[in-house]
PyMOL Python script that loads the backbone (N, CA, C, O; Angstrom):
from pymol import cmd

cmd.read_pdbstr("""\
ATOM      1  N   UNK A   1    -237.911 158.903 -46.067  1.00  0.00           N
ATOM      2  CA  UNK A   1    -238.163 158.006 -47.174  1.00  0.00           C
ATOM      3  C   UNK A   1    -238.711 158.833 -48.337  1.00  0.00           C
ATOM      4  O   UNK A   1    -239.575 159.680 -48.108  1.00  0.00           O
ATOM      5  N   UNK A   2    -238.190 158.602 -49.736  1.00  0.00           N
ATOM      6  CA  UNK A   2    -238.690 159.563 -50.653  1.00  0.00           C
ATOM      7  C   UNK A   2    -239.820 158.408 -51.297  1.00  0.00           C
ATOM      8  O   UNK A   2    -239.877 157.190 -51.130  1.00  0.00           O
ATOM      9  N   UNK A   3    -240.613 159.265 -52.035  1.00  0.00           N
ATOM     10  CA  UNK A   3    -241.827 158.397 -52.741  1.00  0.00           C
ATOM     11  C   UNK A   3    -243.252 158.916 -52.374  1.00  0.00           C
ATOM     12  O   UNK A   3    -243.500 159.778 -51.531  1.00  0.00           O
ATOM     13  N   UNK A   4    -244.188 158.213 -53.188  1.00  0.00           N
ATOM     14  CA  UNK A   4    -245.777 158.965 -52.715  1.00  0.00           C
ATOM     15  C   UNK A   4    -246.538 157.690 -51.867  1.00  0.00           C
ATOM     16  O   UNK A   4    -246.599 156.592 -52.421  1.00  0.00           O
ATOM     17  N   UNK A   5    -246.866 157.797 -51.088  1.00  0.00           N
ATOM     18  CA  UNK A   5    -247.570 156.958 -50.510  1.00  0.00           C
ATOM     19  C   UNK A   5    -249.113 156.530 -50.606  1.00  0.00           C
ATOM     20  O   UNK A   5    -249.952 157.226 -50.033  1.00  0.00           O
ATOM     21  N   UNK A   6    -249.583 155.116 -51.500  1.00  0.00           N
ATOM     22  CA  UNK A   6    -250.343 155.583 -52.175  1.00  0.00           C
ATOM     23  C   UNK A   6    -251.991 155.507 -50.690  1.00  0.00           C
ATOM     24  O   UNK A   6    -252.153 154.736 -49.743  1.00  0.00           O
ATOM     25  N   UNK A   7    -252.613 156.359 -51.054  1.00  0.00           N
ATOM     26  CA  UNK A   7    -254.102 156.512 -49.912  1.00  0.00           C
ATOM     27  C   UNK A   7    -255.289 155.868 -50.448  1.00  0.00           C
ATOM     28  O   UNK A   7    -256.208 155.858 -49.629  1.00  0.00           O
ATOM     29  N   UNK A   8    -255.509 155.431 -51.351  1.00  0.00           N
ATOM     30  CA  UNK A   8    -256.528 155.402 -51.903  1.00  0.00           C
ATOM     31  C   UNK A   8    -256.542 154.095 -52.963  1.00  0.00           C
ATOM     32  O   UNK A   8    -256.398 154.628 -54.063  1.00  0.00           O
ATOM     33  N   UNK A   9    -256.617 153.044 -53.109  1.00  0.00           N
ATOM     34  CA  UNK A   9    -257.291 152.262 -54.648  1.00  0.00           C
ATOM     35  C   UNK A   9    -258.470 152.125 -54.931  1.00  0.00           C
ATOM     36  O   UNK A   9    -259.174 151.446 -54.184  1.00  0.00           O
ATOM     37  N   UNK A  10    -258.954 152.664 -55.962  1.00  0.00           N
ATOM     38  CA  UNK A  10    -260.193 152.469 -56.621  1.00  0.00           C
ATOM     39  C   UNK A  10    -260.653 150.883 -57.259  1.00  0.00           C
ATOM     40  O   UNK A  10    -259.756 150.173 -57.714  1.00  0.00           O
ATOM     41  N   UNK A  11    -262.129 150.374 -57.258  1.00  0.00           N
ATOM     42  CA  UNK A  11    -261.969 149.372 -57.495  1.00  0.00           C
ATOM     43  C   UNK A  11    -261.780 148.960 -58.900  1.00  0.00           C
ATOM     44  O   UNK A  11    -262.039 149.810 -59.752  1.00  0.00           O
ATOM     45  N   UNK A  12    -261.377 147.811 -59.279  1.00  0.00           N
ATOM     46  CA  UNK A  12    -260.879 147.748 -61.135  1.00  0.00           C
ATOM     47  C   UNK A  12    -260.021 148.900 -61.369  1.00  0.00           C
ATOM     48  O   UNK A  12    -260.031 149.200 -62.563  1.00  0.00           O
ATOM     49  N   UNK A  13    -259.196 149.741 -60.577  1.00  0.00           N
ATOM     50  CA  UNK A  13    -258.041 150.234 -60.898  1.00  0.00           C
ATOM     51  C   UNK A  13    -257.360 149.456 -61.794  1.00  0.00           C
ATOM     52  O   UNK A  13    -257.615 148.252 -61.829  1.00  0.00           O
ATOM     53  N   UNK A  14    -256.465 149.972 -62.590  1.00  0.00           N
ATOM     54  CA  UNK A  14    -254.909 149.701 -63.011  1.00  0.00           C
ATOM     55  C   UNK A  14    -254.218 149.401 -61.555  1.00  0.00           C
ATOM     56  O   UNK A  14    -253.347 148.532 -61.585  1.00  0.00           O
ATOM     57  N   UNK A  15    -254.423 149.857 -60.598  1.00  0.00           N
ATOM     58  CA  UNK A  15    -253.519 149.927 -59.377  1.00  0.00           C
ATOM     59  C   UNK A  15    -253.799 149.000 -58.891  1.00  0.00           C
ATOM     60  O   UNK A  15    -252.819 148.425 -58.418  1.00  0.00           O
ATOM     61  N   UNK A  16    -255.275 148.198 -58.656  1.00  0.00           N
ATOM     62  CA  UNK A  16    -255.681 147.305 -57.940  1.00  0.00           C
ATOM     63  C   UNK A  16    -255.225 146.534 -58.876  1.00  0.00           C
ATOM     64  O   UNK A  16    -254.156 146.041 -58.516  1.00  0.00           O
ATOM     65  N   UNK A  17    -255.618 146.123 -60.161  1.00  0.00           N
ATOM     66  CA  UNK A  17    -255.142 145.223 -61.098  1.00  0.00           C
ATOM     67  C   UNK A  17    -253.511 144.900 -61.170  1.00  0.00           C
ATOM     68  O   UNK A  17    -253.150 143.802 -61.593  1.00  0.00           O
ATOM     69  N   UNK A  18    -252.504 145.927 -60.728  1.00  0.00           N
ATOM     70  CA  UNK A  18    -250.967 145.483 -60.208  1.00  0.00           C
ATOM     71  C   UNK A  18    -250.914 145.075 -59.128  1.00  0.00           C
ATOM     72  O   UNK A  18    -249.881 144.412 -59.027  1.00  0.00           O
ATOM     73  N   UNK A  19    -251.505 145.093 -58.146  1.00  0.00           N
ATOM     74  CA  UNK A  19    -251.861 144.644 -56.792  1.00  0.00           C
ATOM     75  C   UNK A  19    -250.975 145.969 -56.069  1.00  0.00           C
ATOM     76  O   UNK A  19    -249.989 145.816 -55.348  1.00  0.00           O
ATOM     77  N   UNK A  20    -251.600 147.327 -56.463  1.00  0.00           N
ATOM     78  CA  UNK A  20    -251.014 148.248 -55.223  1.00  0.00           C
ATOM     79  C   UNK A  20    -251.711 147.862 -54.376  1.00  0.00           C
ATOM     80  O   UNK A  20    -252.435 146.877 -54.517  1.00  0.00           O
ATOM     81  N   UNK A  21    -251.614 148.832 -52.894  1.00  0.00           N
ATOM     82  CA  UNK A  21    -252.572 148.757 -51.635  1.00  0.00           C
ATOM     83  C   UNK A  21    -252.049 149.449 -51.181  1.00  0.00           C
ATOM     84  O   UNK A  21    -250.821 149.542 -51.157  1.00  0.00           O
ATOM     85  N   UNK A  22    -253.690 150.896 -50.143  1.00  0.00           N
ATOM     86  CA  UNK A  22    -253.334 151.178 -49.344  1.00  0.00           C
ATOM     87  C   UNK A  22    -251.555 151.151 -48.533  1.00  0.00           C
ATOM     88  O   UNK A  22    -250.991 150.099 -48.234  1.00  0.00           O
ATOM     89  N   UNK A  23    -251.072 152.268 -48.360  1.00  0.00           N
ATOM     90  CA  UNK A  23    -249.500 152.196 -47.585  1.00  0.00           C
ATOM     91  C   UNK A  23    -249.025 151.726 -48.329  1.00  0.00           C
ATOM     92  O   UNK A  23    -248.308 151.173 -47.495  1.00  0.00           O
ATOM     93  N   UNK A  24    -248.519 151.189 -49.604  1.00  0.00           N
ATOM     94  CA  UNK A  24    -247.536 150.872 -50.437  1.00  0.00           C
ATOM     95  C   UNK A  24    -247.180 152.340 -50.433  1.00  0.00           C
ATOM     96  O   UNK A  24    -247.973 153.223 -50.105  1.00  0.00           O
ATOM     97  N   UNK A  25    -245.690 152.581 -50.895  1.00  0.00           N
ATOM     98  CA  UNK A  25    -244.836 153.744 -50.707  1.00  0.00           C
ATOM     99  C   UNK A  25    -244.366 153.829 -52.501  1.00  0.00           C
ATOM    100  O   UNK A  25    -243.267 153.357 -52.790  1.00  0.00           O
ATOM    101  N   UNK A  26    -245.036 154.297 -53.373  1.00  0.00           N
ATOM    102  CA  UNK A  26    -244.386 154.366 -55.152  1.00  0.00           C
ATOM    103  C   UNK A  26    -243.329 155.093 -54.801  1.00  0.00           C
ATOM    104  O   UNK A  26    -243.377 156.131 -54.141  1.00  0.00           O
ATOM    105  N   UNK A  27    -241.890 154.317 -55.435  1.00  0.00           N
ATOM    106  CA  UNK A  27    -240.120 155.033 -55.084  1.00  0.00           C
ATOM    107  C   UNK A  27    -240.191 155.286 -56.848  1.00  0.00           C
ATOM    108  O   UNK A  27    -239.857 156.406 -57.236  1.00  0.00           O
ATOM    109  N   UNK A  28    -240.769 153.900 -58.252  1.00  0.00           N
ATOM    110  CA  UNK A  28    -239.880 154.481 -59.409  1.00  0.00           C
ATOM    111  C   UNK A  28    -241.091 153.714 -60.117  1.00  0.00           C
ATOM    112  O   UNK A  28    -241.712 152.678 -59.881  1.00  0.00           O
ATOM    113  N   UNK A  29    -241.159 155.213 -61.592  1.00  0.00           N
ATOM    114  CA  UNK A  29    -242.283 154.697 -62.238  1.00  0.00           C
ATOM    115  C   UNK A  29    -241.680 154.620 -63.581  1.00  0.00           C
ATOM    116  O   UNK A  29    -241.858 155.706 -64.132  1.00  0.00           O
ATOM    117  N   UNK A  30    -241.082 153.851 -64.296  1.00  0.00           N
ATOM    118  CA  UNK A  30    -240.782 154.138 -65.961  1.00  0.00           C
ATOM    119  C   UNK A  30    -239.530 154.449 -65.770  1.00  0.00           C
ATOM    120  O   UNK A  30    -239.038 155.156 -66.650  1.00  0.00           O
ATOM    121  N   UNK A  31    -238.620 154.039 -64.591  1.00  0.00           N
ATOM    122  CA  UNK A  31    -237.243 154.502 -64.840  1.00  0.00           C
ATOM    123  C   UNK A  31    -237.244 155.664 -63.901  1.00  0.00           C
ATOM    124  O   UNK A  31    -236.161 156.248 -63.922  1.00  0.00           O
ATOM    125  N   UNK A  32    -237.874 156.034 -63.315  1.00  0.00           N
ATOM    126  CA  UNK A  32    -238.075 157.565 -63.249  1.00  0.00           C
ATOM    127  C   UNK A  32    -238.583 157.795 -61.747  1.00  0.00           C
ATOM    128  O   UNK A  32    -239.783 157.616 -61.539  1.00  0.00           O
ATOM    129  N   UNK A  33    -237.670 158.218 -60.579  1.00  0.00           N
ATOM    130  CA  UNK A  33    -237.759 158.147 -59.349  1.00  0.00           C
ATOM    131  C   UNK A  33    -238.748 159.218 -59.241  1.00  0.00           C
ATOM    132  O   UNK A  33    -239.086 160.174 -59.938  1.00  0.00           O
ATOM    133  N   UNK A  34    -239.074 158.741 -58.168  1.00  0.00           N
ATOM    134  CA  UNK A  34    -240.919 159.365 -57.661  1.00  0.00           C
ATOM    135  C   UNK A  34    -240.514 159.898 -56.228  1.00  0.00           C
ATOM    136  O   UNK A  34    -240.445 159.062 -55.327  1.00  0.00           O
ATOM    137  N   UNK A  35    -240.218 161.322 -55.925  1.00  0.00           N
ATOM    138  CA  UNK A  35    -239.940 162.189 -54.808  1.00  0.00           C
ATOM    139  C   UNK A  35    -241.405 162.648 -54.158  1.00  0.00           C
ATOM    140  O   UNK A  35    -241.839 162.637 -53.006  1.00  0.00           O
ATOM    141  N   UNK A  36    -242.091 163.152 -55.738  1.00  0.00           N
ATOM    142  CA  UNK A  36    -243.526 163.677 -55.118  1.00  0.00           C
ATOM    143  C   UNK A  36    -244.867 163.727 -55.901  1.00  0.00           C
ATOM    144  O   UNK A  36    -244.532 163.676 -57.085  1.00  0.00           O
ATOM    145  N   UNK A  37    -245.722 163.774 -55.852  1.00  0.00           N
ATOM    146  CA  UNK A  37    -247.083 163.604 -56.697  1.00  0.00           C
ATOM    147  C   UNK A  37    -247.025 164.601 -57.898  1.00  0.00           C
ATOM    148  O   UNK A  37    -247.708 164.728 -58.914  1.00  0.00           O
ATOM    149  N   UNK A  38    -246.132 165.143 -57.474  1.00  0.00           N
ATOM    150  CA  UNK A  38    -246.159 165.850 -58.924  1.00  0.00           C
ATOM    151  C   UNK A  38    -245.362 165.128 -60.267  1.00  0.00           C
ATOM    152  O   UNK A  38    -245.491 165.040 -61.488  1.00  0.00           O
ATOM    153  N   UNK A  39    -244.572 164.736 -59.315  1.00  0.00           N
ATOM    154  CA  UNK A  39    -242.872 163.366 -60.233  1.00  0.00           C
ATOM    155  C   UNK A  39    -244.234 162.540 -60.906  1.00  0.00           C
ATOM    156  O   UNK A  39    -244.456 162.608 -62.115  1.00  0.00           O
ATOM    157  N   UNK A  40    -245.219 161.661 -59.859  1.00  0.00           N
ATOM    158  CA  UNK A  40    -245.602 160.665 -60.271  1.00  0.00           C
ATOM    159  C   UNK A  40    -247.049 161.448 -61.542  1.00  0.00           C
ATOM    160  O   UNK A  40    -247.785 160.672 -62.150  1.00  0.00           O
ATOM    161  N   UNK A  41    -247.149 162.584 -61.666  1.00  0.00           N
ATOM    162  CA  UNK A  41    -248.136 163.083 -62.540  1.00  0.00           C
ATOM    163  C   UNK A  41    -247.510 163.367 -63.562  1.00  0.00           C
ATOM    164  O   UNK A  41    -248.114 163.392 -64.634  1.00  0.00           O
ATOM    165  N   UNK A  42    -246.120 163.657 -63.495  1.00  0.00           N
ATOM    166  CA  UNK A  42    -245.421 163.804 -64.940  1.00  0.00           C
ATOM    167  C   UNK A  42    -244.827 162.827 -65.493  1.00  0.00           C
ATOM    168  O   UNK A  42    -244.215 162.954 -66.553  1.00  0.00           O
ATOM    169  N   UNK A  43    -244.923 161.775 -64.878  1.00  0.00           N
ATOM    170  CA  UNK A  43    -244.844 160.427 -65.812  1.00  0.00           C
ATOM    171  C   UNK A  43    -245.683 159.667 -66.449  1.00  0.00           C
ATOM    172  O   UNK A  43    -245.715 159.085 -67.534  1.00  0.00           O
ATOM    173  N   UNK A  44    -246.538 159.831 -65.300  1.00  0.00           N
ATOM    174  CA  UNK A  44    -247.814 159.318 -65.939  1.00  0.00           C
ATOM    175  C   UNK A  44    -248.681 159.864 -67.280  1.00  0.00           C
ATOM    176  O   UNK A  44    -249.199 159.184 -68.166  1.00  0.00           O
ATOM    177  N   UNK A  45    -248.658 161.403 -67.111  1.00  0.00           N
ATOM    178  CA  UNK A  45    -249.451 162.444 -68.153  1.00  0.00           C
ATOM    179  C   UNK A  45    -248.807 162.254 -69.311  1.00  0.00           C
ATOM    180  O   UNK A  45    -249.206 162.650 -70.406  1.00  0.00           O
ATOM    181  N   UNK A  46    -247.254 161.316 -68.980  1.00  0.00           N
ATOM    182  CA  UNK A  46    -246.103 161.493 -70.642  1.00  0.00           C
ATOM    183  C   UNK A  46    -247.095 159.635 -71.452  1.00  0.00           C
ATOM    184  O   UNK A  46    -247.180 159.415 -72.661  1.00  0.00           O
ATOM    185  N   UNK A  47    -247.622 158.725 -70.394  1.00  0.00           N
ATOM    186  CA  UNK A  47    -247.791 157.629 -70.407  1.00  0.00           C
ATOM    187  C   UNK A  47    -249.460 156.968 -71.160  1.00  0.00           C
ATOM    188  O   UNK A  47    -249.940 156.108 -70.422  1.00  0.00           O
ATOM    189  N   UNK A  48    -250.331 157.251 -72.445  1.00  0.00           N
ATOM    190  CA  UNK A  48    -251.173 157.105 -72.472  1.00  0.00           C
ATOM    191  C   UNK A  48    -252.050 155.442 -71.941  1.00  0.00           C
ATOM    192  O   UNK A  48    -251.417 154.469 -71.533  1.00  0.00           O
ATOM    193  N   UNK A  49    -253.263 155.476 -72.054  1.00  0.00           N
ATOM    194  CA  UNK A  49    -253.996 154.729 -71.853  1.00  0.00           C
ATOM    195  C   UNK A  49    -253.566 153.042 -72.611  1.00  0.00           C
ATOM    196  O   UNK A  49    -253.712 152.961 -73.830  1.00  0.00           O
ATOM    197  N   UNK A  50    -253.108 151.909 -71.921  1.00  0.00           N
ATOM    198  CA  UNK A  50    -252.922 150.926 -72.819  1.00  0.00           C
ATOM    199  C   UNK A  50    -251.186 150.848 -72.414  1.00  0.00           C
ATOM    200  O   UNK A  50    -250.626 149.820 -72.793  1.00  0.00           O
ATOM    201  N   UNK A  51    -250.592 151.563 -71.899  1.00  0.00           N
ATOM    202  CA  UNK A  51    -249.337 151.639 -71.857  1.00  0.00           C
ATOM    203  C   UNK A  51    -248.797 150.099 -70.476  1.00  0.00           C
ATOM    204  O   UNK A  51    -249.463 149.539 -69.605  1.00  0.00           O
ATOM    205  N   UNK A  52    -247.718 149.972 -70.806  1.00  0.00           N
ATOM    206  CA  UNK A  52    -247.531 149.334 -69.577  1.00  0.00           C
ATOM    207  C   UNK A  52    -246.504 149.476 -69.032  1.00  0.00           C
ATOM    208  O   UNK A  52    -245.604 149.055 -69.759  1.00  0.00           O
ATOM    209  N   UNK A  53    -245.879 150.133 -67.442  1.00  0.00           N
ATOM    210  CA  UNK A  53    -245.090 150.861 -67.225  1.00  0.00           C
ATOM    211  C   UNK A  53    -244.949 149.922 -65.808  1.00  0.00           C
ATOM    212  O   UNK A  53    -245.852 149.221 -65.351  1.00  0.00           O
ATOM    213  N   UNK A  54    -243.363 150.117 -65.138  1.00  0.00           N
ATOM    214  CA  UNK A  54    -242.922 149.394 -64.343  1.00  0.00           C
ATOM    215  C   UNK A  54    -242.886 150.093 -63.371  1.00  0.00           C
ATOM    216  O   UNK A  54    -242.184 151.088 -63.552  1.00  0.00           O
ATOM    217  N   UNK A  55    -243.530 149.992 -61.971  1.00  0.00           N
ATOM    218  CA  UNK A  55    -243.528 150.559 -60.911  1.00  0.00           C
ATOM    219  C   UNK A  55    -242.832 150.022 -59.988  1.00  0.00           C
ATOM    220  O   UNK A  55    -243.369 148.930 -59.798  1.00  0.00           O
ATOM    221  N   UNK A  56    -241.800 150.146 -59.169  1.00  0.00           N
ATOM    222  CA  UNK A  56    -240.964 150.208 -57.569  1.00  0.00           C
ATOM    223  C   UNK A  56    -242.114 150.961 -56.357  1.00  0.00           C
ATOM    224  O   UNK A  56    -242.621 152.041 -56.054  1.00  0.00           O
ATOM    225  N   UNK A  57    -242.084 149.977 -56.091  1.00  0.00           N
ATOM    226  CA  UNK A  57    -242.868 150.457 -54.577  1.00  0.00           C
ATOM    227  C   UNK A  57    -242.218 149.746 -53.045  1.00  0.00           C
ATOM    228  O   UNK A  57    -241.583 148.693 -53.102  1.00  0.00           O
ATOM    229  N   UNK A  58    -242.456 150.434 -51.752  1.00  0.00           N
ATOM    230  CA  UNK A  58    -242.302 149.490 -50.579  1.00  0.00           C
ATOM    231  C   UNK A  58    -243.556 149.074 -50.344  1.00  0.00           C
ATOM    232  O   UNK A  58    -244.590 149.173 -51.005  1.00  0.00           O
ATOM    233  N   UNK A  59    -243.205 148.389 -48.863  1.00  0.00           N
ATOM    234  CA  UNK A  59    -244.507 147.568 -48.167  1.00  0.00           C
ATOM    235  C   UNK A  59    -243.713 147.251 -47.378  1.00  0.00           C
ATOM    236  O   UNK A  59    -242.568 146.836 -47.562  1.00  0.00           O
ATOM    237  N   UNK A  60    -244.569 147.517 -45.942  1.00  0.00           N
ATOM    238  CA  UNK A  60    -243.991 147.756 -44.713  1.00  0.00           C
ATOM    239  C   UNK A  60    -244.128 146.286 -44.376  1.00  0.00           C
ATOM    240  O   UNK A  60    -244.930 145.689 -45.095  1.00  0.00           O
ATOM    241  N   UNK A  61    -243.636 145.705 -43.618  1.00  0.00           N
ATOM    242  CA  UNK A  61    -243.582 144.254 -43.004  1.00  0.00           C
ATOM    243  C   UNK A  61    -243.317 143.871 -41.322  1.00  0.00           C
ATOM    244  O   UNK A  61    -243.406 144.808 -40.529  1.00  0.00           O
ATOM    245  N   UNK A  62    -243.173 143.261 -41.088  1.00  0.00           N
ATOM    246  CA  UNK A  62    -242.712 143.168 -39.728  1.00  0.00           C
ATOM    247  C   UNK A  62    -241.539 143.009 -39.618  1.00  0.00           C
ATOM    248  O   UNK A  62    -241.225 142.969 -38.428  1.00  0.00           O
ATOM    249  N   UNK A  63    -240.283 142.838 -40.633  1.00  0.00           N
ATOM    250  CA  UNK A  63    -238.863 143.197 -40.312  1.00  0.00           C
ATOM    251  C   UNK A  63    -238.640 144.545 -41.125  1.00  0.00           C
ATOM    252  O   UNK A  63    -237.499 144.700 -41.560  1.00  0.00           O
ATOM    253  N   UNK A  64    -239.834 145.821 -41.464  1.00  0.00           N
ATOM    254  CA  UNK A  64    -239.160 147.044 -42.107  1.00  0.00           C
ATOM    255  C   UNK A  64    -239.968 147.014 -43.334  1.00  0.00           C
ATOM    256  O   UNK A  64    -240.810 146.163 -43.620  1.00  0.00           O
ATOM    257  N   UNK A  65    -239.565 148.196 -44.132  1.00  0.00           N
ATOM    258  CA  UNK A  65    -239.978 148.436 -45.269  1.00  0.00           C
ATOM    259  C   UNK A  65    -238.843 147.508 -46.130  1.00  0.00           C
ATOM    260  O   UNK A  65    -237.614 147.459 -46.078  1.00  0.00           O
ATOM    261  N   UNK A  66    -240.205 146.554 -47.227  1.00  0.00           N
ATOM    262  CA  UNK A  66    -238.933 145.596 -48.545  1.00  0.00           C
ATOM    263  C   UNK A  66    -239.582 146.257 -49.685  1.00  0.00           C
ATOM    264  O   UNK A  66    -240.669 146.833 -49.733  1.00  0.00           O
ATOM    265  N   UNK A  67    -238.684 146.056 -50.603  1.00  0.00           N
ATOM    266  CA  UNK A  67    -238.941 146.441 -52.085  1.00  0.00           C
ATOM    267  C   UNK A  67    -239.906 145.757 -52.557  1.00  0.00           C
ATOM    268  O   UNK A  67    -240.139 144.720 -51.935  1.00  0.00           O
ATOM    269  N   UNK A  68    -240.744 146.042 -53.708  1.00  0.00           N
ATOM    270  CA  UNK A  68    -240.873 144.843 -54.415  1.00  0.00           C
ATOM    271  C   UNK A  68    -241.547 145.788 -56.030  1.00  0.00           C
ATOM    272  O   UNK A  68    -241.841 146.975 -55.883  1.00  0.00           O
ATOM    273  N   UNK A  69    -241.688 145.259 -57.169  1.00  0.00           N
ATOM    274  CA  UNK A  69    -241.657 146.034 -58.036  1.00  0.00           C
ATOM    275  C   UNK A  69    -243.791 145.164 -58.662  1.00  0.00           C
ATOM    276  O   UNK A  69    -244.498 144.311 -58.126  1.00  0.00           O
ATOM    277  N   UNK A  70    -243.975 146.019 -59.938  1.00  0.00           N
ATOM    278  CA  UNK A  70    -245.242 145.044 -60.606  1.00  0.00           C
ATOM    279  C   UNK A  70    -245.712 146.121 -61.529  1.00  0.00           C
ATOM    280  O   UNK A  70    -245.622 147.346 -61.452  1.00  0.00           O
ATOM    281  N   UNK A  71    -246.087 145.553 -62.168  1.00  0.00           N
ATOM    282  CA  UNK A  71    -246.432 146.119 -63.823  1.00  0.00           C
ATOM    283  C   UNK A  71    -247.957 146.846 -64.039  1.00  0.00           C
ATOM    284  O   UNK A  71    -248.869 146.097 -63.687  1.00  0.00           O
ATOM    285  N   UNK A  72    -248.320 147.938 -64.464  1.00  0.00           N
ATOM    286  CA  UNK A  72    -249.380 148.750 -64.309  1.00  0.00           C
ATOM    287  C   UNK A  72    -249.140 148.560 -65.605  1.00  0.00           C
ATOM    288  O   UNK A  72    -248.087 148.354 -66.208  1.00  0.00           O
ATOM    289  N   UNK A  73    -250.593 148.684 -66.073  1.00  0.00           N
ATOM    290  CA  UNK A  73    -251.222 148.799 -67.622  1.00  0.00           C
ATOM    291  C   UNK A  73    -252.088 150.137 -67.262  1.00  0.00           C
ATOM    292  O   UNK A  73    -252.953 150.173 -66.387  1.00  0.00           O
ATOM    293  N   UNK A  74    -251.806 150.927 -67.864  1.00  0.00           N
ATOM    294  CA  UNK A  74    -252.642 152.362 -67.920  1.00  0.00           C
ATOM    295  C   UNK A  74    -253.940 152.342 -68.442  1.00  0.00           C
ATOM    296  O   UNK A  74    -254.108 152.125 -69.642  1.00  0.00           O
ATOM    297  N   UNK A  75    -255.034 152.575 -67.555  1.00  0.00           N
ATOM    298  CA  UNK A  75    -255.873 152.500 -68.338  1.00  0.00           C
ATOM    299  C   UNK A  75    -256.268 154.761 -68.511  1.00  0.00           C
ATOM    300  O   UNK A  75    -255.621 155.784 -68.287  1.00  0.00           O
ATOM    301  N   UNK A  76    -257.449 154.467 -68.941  1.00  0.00           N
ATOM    302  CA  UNK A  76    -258.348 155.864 -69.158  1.00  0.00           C
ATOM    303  C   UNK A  76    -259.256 156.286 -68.186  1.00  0.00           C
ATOM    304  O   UNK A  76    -260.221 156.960 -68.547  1.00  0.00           O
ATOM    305  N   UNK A  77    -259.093 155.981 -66.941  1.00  0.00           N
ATOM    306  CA  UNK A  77    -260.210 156.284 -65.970  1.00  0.00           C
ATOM    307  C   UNK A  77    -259.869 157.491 -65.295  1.00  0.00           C
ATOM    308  O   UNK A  77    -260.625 157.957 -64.443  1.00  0.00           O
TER     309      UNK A  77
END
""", "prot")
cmd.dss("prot")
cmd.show_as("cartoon", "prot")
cmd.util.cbc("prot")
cmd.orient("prot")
């Protein structure tokens, strides 16, 4: 499976505020497929504070990994 798997949400994230979580799998950030933490640092670093950018992620389920997508507002933290 390609993508970063995210480990960590901080609280009042941007991330928590899209509703990432723990084991969500980021596949596409801005158009822009996400292989590895470095993919997802060079989109982001192009993306300032205030921005609002469209993320693709999985989430594992009990029939498999499903898609599902949700909107991050960048903050400055």
């Amino acid at each position: 499976m390609n993508g970063v798997e995210v480990l960590d949400v901080a609280p009042d994230s941007a991330a928590e505020t899209a509703g990432l979580h723990i084991g969500h799998v980021i596949t596409v950030v801005g158009g822009r497929h996400i292989r590895s933490t470095e993919d997802l640092a060079d989109v982001l670093a192009q993306n300032g504070p205030g921005t609002r950018i469209n993320v693709a992620y999985l989430f594992k389920t009990n029939l498999g990994w499903m898609p599902s997508q949700t909107v991050v507002v960048l903050t400055n933290r």
